[in-house]
The first five atom37 places (N, CA, C, CB, O) and aatype in JSON, in Angstrom:
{
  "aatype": [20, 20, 20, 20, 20, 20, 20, 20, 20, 20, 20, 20, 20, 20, 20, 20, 20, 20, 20, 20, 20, 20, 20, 20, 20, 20, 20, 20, 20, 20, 20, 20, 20, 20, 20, 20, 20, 20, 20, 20, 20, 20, 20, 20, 20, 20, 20, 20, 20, 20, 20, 20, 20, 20, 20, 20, 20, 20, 20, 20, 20, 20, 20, 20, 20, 20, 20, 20, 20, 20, 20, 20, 20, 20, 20, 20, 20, 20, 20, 20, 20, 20, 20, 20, 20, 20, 20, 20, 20, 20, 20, 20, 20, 20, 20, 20, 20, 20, 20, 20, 20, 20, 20, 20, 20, 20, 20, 20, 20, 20, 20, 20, 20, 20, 20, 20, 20, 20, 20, 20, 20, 20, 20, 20, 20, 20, 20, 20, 20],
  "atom_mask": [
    [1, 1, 1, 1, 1],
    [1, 1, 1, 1, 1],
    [1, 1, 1, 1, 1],
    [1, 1, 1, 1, 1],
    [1, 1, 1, 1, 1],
    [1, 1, 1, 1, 1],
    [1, 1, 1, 1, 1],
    [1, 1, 1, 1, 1],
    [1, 1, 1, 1, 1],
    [1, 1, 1, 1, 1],
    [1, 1, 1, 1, 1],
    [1, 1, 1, 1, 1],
    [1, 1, 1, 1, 1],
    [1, 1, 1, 1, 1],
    [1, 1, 1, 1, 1],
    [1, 1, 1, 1, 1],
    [1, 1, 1, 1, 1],
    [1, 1, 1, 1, 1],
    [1, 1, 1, 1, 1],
    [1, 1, 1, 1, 1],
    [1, 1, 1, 1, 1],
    [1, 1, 1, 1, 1],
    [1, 1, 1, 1, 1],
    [1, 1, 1, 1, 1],
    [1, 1, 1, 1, 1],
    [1, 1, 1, 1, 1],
    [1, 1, 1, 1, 1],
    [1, 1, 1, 1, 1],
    [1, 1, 1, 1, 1],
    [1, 1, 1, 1, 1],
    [1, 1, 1, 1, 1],
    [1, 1, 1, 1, 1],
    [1, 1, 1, 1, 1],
    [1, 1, 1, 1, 1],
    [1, 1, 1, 1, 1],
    [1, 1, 1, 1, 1],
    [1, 1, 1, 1, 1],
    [1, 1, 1, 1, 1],
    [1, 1, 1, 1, 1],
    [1, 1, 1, 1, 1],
    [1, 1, 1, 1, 1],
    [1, 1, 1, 1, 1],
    [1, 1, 1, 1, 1],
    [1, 1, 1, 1, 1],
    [1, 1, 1, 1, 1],
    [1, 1, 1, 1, 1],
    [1, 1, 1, 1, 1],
    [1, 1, 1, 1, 1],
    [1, 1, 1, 1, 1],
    [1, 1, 1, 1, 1],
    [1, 1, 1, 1, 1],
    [1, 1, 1, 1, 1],
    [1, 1, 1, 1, 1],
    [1, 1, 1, 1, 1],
    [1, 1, 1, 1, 1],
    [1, 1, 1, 1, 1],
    [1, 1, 1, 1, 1],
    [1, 1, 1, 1, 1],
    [1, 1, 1, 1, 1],
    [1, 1, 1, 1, 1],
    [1, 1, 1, 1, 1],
    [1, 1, 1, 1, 1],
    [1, 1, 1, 1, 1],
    [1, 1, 1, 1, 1],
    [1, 1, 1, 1, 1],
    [1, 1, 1, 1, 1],
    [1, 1, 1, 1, 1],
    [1, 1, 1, 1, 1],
    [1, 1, 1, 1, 1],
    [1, 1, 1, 1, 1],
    [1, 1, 1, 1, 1],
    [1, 1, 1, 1, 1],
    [1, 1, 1, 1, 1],
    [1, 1, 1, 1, 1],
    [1, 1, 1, 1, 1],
    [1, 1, 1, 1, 1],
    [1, 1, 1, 1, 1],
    [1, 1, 1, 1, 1],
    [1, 1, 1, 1, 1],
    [1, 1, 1, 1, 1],
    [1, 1, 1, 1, 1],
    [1, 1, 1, 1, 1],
    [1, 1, 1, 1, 1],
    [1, 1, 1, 1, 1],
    [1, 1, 1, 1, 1],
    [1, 1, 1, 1, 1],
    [1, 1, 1, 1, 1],
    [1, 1, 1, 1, 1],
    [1, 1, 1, 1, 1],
    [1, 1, 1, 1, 1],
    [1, 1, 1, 1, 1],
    [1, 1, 1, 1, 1],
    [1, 1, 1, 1, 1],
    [1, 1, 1, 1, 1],
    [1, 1, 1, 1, 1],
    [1, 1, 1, 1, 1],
    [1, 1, 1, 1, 1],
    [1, 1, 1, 1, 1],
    [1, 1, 1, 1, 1],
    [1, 1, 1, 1, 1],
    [1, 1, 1, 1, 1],
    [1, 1, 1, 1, 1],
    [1, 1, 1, 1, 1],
    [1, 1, 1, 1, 1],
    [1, 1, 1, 1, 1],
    [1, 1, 1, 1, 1],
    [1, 1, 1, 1, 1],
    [1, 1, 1, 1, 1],
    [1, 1, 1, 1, 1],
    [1, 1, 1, 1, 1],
    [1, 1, 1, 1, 1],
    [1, 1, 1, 1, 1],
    [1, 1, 1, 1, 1],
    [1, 1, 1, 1, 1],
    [1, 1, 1, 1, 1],
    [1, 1, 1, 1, 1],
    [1, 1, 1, 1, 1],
    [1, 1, 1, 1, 1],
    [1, 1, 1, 1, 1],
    [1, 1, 1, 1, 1],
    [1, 1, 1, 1, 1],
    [1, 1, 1, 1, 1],
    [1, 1, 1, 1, 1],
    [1, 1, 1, 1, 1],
    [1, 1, 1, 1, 1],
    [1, 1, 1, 1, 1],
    [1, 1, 1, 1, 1],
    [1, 1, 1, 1, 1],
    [1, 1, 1, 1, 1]
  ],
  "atom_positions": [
    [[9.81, 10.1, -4.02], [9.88, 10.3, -2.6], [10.59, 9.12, -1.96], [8.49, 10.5, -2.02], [10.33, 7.92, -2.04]],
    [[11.42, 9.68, -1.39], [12.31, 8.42, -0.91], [11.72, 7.53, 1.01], [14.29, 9.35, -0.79], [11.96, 8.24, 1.98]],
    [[11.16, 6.35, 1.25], [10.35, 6.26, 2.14], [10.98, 5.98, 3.35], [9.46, 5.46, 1.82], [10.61, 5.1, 4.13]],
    [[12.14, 6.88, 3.56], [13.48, 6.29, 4.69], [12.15, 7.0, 5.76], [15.8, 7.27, 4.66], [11.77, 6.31, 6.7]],
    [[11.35, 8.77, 5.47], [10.59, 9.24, 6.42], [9.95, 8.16, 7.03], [9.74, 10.16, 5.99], [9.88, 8.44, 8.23]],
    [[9.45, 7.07, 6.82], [8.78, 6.09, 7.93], [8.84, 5.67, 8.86], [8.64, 5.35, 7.86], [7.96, 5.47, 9.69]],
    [[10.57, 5.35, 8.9], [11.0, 5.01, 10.3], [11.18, 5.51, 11.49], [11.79, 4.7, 10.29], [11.84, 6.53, 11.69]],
    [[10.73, 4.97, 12.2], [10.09, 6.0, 13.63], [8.87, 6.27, 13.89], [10.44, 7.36, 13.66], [8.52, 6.6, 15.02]],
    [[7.98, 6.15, 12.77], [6.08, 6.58, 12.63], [5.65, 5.74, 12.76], [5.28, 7.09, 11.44], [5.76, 4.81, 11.96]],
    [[4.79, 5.67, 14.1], [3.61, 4.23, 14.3], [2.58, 4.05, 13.37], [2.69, 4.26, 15.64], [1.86, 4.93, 12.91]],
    [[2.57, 2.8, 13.11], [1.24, 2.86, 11.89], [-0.2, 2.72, 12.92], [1.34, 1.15, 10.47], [-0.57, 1.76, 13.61]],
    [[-0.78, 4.05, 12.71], [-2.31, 4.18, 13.22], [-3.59, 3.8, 12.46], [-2.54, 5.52, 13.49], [-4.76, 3.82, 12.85]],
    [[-3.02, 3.42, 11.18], [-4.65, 3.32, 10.21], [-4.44, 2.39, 8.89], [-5.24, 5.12, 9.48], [-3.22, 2.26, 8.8]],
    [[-4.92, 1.85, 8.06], [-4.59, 1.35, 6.69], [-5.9, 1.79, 6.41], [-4.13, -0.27, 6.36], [-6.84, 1.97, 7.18]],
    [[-5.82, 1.96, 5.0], [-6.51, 2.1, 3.95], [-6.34, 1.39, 2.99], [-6.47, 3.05, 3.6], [-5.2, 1.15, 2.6]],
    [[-7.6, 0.81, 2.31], [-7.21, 0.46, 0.67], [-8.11, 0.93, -0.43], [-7.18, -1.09, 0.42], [-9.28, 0.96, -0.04]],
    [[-7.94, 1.34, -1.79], [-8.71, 0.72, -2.47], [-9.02, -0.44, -3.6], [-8.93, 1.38, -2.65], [-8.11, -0.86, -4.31]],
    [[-10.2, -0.87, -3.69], [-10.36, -2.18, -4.06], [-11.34, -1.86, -4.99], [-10.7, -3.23, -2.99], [-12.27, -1.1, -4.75]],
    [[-11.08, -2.66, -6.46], [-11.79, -2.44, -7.46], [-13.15, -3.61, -7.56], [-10.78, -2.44, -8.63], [-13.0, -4.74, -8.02]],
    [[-14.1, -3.21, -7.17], [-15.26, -4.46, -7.18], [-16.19, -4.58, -8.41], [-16.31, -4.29, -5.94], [-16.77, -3.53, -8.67]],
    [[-16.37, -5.24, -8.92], [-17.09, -5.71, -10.16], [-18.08, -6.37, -9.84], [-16.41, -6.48, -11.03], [-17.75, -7.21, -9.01]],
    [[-19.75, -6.44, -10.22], [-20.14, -7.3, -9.87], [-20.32, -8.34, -8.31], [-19.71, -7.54, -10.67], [-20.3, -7.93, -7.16]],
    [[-20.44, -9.45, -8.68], [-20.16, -10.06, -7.47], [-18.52, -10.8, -7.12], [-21.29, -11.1, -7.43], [-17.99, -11.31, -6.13]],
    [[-18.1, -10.5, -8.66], [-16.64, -11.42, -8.37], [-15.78, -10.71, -7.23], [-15.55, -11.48, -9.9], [-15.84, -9.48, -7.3]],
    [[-15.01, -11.19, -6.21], [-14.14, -11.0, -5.54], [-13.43, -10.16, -5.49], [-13.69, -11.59, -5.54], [-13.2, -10.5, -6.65]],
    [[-12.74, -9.27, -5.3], [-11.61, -8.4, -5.33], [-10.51, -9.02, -5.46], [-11.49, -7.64, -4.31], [-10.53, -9.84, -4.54]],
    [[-9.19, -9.21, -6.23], [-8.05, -10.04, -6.28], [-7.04, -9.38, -5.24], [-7.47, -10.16, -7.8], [-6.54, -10.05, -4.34]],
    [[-6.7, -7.83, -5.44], [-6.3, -7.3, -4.27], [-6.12, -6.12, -4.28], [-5.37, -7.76, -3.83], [-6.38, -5.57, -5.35]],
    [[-5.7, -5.36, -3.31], [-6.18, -3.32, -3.42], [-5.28, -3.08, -4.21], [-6.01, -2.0, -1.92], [-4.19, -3.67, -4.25]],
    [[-5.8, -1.84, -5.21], [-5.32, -1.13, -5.89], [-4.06, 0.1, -5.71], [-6.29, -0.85, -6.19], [-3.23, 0.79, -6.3]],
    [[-4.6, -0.23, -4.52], [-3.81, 1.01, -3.46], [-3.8, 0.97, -2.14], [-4.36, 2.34, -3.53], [-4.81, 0.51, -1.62]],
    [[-2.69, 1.4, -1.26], [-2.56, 1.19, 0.01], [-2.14, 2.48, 0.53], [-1.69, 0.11, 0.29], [-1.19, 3.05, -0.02]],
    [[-2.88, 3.16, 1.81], [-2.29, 4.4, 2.7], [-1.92, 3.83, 4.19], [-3.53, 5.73, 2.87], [-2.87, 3.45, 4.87]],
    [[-1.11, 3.77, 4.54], [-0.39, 4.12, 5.58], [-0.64, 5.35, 6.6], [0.7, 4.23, 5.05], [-0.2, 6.43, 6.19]],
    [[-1.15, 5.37, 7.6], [-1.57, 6.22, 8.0], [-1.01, 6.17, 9.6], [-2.91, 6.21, 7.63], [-1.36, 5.37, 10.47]],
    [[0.03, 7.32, 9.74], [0.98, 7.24, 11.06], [0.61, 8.53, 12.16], [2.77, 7.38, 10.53], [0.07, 9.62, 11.98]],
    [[1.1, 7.94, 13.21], [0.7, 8.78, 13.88], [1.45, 10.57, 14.07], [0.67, 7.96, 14.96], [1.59, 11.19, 15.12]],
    [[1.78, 10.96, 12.87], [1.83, 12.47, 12.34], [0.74, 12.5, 11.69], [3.0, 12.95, 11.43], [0.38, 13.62, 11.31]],
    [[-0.09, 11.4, 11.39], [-1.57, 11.79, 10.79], [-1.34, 12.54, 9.27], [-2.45, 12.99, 11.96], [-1.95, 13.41, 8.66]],
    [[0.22, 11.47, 8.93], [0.7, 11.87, 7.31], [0.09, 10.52, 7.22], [2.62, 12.22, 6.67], [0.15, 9.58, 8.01]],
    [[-0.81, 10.69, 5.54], [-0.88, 9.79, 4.74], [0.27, 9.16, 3.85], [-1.71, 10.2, 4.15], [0.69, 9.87, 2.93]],
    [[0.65, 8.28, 3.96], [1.41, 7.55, 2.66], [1.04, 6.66, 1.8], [2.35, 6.95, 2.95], [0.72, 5.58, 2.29]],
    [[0.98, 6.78, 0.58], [-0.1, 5.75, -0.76], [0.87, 4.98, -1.01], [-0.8, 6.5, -2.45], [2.02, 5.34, -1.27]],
    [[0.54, 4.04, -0.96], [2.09, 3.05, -2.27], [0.85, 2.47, -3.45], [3.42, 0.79, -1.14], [-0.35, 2.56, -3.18]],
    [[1.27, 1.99, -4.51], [0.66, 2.04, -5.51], [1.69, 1.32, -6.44], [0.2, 3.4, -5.8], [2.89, 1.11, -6.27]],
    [[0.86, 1.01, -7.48], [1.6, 0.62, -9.0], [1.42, 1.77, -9.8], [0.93, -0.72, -9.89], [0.37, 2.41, -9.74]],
    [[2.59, 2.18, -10.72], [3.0, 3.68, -11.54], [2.2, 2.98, -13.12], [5.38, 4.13, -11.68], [1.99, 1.83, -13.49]],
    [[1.91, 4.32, -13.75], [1.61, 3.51, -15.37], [3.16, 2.96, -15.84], [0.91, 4.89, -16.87], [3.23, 2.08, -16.7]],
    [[4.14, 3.41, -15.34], [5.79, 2.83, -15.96], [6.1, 1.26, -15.4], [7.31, 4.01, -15.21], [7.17, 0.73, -15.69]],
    [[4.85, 0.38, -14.37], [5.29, -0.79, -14.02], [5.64, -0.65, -12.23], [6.59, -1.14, -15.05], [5.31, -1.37, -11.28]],
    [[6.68, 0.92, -12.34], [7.1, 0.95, -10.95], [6.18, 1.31, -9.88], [8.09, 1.78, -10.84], [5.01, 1.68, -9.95]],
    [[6.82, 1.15, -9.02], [6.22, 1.22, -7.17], [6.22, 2.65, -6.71], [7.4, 0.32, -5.86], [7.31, 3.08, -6.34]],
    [[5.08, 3.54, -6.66], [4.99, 4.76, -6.11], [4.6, 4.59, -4.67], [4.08, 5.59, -6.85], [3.78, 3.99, -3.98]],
    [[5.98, 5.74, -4.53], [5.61, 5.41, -2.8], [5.01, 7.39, -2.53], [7.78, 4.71, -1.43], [5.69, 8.06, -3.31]],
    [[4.56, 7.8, -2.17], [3.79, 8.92, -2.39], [2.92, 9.31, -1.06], [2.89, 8.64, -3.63], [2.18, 8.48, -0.53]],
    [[3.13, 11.09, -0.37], [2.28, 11.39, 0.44], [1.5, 12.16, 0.06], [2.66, 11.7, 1.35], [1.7, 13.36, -0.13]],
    [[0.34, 11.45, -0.15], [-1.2, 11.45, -0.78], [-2.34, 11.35, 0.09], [-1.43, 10.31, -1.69], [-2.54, 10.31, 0.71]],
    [[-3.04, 12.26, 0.17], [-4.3, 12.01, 1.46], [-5.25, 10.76, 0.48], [-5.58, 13.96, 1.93], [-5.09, 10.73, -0.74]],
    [[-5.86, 10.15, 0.92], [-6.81, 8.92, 0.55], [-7.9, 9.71, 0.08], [-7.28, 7.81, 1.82], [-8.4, 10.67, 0.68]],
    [[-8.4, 9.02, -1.61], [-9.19, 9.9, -2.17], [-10.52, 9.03, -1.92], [-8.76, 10.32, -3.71], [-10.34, 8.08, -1.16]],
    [[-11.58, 9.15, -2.34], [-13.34, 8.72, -2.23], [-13.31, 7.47, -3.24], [-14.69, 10.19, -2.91], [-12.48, 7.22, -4.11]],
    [[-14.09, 6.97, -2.98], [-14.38, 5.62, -3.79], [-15.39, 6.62, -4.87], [-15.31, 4.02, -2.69], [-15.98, 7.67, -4.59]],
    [[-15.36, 5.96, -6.06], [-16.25, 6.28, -7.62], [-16.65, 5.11, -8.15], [-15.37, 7.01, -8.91], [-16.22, 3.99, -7.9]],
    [[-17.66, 5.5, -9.05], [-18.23, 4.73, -10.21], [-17.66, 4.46, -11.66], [-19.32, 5.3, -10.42], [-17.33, 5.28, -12.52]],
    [[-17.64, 3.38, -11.68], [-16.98, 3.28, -13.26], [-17.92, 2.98, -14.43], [-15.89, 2.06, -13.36], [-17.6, 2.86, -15.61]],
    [[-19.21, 2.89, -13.86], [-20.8, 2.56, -14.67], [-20.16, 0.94, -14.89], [-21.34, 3.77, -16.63], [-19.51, 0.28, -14.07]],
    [[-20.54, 0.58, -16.2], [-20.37, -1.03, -16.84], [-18.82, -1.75, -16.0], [-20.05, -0.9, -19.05], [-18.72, -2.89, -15.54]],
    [[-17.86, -0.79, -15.99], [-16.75, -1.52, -15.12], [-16.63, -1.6, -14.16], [-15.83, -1.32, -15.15], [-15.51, -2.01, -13.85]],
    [[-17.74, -1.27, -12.83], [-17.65, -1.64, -11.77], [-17.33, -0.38, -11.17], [-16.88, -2.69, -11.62], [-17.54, 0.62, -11.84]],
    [[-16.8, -0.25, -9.88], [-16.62, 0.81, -8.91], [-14.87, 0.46, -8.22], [-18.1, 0.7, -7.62], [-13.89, -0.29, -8.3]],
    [[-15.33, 1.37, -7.68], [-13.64, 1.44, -6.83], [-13.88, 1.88, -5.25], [-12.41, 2.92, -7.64], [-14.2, 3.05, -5.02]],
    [[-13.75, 1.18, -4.44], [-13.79, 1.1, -3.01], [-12.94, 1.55, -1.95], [-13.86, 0.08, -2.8], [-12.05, 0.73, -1.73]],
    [[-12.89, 2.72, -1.1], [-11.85, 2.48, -0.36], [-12.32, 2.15, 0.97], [-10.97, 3.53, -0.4], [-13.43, 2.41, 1.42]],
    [[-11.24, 1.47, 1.64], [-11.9, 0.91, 2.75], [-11.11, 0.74, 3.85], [-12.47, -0.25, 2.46], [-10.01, 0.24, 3.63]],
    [[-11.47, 1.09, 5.27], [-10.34, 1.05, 6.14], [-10.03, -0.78, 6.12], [-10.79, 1.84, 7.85], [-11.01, -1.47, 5.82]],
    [[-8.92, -1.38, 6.38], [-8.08, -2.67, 6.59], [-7.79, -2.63, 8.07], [-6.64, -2.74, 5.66], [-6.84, -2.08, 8.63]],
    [[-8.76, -3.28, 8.59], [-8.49, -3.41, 10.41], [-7.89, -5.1, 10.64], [-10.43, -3.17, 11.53], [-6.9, -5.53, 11.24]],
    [[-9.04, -5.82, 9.84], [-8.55, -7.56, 10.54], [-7.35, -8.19, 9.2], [-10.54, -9.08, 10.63], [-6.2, -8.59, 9.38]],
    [[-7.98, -8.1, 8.11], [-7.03, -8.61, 6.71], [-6.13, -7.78, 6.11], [-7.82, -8.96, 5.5], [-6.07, -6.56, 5.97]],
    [[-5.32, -8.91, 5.71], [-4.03, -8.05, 5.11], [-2.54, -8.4, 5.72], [-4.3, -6.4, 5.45], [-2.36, -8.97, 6.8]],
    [[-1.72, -8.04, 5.01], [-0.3, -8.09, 5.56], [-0.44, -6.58, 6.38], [1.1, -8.22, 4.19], [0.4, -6.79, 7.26]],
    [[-0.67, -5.95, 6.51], [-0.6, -4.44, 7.76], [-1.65, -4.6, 8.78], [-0.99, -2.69, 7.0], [-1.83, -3.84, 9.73]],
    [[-2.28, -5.58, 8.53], [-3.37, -5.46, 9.98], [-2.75, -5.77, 11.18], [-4.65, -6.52, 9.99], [-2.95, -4.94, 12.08]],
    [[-1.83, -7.04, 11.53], [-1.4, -7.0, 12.07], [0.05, -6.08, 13.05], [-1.66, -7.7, 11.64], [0.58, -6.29, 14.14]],
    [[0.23, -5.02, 11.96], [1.42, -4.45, 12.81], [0.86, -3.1, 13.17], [2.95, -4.33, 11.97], [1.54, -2.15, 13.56]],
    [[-0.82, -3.09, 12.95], [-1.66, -1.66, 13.62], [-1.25, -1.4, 15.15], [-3.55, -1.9, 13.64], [-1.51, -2.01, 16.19]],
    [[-0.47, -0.21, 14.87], [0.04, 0.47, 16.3], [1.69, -0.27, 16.77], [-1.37, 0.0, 17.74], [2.02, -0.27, 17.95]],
    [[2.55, -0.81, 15.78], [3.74, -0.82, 15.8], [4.35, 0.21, 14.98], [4.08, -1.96, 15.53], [3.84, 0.94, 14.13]],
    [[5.75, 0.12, 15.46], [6.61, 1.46, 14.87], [7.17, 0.8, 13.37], [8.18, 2.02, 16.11], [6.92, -0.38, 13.17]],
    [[7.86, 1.5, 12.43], [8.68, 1.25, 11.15], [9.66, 1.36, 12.21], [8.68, 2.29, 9.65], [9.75, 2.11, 13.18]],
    [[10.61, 0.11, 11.62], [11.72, -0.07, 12.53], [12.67, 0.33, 11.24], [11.91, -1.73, 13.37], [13.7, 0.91, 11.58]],
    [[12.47, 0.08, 9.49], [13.8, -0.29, 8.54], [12.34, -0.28, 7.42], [15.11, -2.18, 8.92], [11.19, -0.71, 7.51]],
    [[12.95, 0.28, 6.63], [12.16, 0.16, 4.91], [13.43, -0.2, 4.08], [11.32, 1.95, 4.13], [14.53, 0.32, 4.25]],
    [[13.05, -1.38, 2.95], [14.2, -1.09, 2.14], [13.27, -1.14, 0.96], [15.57, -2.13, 2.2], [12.08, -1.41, 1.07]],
    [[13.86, -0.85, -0.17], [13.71, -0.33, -1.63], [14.43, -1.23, -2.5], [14.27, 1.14, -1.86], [15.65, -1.19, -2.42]],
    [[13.87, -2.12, -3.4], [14.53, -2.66, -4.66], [14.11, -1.99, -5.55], [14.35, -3.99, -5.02], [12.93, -1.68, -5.66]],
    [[15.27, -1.55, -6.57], [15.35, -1.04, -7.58], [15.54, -1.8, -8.95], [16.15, -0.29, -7.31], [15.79, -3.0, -8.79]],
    [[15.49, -1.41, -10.19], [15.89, -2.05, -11.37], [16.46, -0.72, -11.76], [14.75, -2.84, -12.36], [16.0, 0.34, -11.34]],
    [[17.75, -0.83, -12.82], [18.59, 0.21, -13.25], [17.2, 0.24, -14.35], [20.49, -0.1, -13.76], [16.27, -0.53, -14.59]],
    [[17.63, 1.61, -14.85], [16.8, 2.57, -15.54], [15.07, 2.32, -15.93], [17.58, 2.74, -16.81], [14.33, 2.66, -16.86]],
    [[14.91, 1.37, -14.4], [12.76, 1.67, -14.85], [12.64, 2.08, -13.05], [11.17, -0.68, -15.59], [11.45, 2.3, -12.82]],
    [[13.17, 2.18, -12.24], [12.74, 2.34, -10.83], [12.18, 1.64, -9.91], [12.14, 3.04, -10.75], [11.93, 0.44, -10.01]],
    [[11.96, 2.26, -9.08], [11.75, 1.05, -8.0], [10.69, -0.19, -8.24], [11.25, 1.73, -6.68], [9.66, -0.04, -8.9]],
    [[11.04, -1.35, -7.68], [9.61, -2.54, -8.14], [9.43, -3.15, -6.61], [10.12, -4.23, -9.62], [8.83, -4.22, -6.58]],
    [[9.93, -2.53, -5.12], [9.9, -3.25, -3.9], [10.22, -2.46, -2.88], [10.72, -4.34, -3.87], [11.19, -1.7, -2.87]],
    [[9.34, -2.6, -1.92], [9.66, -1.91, -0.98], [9.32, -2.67, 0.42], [9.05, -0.67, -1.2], [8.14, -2.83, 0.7]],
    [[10.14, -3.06, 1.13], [9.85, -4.07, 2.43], [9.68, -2.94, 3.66], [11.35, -5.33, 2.79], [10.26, -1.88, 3.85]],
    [[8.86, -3.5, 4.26], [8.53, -2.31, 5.56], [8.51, -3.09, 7.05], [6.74, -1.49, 5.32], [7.58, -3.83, 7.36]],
    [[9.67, -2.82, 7.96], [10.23, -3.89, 8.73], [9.5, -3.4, 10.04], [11.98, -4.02, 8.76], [9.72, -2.24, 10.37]],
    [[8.49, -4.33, 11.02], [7.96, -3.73, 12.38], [8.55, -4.94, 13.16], [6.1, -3.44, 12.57], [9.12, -5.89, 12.62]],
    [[8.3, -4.78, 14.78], [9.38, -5.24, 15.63], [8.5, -7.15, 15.47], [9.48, -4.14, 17.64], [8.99, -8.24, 15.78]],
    [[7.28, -6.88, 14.93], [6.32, -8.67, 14.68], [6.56, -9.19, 13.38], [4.35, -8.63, 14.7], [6.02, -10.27, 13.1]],
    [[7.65, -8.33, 12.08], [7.96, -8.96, 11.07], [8.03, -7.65, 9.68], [6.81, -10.24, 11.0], [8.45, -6.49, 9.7]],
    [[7.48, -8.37, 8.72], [7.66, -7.91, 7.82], [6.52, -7.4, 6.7], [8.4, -8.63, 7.57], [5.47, -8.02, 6.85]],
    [[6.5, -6.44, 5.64], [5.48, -6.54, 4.63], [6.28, -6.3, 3.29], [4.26, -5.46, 4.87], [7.3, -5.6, 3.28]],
    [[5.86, -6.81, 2.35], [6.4, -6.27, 0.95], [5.43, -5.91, 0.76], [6.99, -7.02, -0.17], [4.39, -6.19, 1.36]],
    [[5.63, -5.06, -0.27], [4.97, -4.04, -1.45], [5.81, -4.27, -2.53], [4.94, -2.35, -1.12], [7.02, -4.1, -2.68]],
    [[4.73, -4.79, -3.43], [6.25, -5.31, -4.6], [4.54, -5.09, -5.89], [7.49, -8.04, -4.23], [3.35, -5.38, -5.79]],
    [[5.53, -4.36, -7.09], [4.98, -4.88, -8.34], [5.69, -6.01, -9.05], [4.9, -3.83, -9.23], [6.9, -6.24, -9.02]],
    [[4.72, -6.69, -9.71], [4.36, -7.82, -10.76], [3.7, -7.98, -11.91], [3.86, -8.55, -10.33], [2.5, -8.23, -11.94]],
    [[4.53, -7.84, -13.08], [3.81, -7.65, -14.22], [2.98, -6.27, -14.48], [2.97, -8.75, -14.24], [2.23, -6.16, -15.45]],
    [[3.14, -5.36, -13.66], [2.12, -4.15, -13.58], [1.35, -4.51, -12.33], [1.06, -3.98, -14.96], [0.71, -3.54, -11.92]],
    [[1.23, -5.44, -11.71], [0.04, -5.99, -10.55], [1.04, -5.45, -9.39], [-0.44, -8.09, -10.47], [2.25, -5.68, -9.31]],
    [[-0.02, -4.42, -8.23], [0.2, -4.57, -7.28], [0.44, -5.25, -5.87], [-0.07, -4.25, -7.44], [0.05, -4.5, -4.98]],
    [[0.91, -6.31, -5.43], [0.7, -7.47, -4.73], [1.72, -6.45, -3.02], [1.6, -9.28, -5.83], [2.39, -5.43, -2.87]],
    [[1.19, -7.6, -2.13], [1.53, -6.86, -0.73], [1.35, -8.72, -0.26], [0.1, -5.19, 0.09], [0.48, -9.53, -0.59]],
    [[2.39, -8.84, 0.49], [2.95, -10.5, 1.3], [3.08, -9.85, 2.89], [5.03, -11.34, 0.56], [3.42, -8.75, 3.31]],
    [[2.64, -11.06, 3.5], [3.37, -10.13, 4.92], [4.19, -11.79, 5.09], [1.88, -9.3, 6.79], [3.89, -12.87, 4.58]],
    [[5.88, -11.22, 6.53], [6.34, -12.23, 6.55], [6.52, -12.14, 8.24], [7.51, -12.41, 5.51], [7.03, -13.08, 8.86]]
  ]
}
């Protein structure tokens, strides 16, 4: 899915989910929805191939993993690189690619700055600038 549809859609909501173990920390969400005011969901994610799925996916329920912990989803109002641009427009998305494994980046441009969505090593990571 190519994520040029963004531009123009106010972001009304974030979502994440976050894998919790125990008491250790969360390192960072597993998954991110985008949630605009067409009240379309958009997931970005890490693929089993390494790459960056960008995907319109409604936000699924948090589960149990028994001994490995659980999986959380959770609205993102104060933290995060997207908290701050709640209720600005997508002004520009761009997409880095690698020839023959697919996308590994996707920058999402609002009129207060910037966010990546970038895989690493298989790790999902999100920067705001």
């Amino acid at each position: 899915m190519r994520p040029d549809y963004l531009v123009g859609r106010r972001l009304e909501r974030v979502l994440a989910s976050w894998h919790l173990y125990g008491s250790q920390a969360p390192s960072g969400p597993l998954d991110v929805w985008l949630i605009d005011n067409e009240a379309v969901a958009t997931r970005i994610t890490t693929g089993s191939d390494w790459c960056l799925v960008v995907e319109a996916s409604v936000p699924f329920a948090g589960y149990d993993m028994a001994e490995s912990g659980r999986v959380e989803v959770m609205p993102v109002s104060v933290d995060g690189p997207f908290a701050g641009h709640l209720g600005e427009t997508v002004l520009a998305v761009a997409e880095e690619c690698v020839p023959d494994s697919g996308r590994i980046a996707l920058e999402i441009t609002f009129g207060s700055g910037r966010v990546r969505c970038e895989v690493w090593s298989g790790d999902f990571r999100l920067s705001g600038k």
